[in-house]
GUKOL-286230 format. One record per residue: residue in one letter; x, y, z of N, C-alpha, C, CB in turn. Coordinates in steps of 0.2 Angstrom, whole numbers, plus 2048, in hexadecimal, padded with zeros to 3 digits. Glycine has a CB too. Layout:
BEGIN
AXYZXYZXYZXYZ
...
END
This chain:
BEGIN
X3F60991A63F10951A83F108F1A43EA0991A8
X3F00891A83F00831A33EC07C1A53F80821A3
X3E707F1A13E107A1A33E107319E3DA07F1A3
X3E006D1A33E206619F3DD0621A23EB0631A0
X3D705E19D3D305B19F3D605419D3CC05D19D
X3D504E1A13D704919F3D20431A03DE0491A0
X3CF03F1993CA03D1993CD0361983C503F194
X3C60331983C302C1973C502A1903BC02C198
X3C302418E3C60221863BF0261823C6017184
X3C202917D3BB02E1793BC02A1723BD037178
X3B50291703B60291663B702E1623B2027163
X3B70341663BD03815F3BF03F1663B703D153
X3C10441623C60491673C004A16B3CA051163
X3BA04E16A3B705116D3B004B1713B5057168
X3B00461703AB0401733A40431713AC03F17C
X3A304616E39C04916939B04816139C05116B
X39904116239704015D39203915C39D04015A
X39103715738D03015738503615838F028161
X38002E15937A03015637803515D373029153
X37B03116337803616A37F03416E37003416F
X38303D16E38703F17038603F17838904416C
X38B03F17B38903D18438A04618639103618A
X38404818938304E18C38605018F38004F190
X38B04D19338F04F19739505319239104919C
X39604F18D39D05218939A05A1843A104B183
X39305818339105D17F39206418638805A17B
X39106518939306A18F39806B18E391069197
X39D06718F3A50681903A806C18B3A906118F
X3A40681813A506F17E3A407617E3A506E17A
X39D07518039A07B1823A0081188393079185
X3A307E18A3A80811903AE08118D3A707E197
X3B007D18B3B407F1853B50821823B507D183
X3B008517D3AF08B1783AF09117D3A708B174
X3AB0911823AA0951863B30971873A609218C
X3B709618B3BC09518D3C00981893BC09118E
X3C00941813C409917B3C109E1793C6096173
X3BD0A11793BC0A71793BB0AD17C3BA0A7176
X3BF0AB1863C10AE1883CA0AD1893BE0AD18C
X3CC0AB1843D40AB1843D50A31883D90B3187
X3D30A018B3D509A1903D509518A3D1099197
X3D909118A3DA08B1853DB08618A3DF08C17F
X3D70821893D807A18C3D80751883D3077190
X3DD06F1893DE06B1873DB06518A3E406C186
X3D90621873D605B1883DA0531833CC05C186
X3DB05118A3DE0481893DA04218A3E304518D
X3D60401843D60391823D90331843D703917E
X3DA02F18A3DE02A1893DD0241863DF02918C
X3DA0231823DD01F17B3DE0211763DA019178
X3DF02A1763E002B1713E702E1723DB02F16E
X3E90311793EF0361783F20331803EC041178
X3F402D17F3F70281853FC02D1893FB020182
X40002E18540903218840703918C40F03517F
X40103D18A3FF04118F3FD03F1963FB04618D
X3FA0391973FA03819E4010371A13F503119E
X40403019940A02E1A140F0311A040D0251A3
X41003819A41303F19C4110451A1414043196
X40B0441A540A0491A940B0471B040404C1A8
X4100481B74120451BC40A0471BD4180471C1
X4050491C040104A1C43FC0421C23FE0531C4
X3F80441BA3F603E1B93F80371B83F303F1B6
X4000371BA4010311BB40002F1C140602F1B9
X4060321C54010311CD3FB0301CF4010351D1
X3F60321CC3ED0311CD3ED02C1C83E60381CA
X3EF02A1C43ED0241C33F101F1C83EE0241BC
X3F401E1C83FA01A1CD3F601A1D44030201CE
X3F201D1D63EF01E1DD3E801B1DC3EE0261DF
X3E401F1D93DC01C1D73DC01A1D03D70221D7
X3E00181CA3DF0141C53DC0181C03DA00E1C6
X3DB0141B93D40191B53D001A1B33D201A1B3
X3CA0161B93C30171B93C101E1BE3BF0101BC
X3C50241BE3C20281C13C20301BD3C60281C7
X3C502E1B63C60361B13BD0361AE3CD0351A8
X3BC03C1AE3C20411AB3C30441B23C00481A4
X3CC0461B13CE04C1B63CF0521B23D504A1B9
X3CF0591B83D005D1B43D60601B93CA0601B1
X3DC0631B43E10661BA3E106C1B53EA0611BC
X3E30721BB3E30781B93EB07A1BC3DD07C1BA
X3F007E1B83F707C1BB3F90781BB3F707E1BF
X3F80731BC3F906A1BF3F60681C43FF0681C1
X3F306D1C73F00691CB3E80661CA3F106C1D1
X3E50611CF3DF05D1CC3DC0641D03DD0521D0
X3D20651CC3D106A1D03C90661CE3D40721CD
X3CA05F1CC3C305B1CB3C50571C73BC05F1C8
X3C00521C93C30491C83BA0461C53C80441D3
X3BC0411C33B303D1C13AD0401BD3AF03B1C8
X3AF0471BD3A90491B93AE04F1B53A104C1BE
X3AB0531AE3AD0591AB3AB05D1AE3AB05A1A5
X3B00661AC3AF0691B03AA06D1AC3B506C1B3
X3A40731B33A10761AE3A307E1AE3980751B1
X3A10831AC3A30891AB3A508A1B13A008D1A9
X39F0891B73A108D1BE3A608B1C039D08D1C2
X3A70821BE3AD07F1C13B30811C13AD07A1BE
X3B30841BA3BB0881B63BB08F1BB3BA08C1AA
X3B40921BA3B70991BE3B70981C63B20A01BE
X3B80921C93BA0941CF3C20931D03B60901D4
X3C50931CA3CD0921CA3CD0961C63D208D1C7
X3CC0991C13CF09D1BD3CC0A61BC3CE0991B6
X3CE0A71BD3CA0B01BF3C80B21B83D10B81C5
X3CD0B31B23CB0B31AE3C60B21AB3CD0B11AC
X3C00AD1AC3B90AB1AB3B50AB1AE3B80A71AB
X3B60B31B33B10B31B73AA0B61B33B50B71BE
X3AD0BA1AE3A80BE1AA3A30BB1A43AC0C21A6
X3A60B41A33A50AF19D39F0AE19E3A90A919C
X3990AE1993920A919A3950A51953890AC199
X39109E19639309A18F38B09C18D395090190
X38A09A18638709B18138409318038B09F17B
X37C09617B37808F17D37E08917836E090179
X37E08417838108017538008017038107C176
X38407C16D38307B16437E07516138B079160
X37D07016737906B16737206B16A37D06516A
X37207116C36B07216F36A07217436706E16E
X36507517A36A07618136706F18536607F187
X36E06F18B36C06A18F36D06B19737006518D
END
């Protein structure tokens, strides 16, 4: 199982940081944790940070080649796109991955949102 979110330009790996971190990414790591400590590891791409995984992966070069790149983050699972324009949330992961069907995420580390 090979889950790959591929974002927007971030200021550092995780886009949580600064005085007010954007909600949306503060969930993402929350489902992220979630996720490693059910054995599923995901990987997430930055593009200005980690350029060569976009135009090394056929699927998101073709999405980009089609709709551009004002539409990430995407998130492919296997390779394929399984959600485009917004991060995914837990429930989002378990309707692909059966593994996670058991997983609650836990309150966050930044406080709940």
């Amino acid at each position: 199982m090979k889950i790959q979110i591929f974002e927007p330009n971030l200021c550092c790996s995780t886009g949580v940081c600064g005085p007010t971190p954007d909600k949306d990414l503060i969930n993402l790591q929350q489902t992220v944790q979630a996720a490693n400590k059910a054995g599923i590891k995901i990987e997430r791409y930055a593009i200005n940070q980690q350029p060569l995984a976009f135009t090394g992966n056929d699927t998101i070069r073709a999405y980009i080649k089609e709709n551009g790149t004002g539409n990430f983050p995407v998130t492919l699972v296997d390779g394929a796109i399984i959600l485009e324009k917004r991060y995914p949330s837990l429930d989002d992961l378990k309707k692909h991955i059966p593994e996670l069907a058991d997983v609650k995420s836990e309150v966050n580390v930044l406080g709940a949102f």
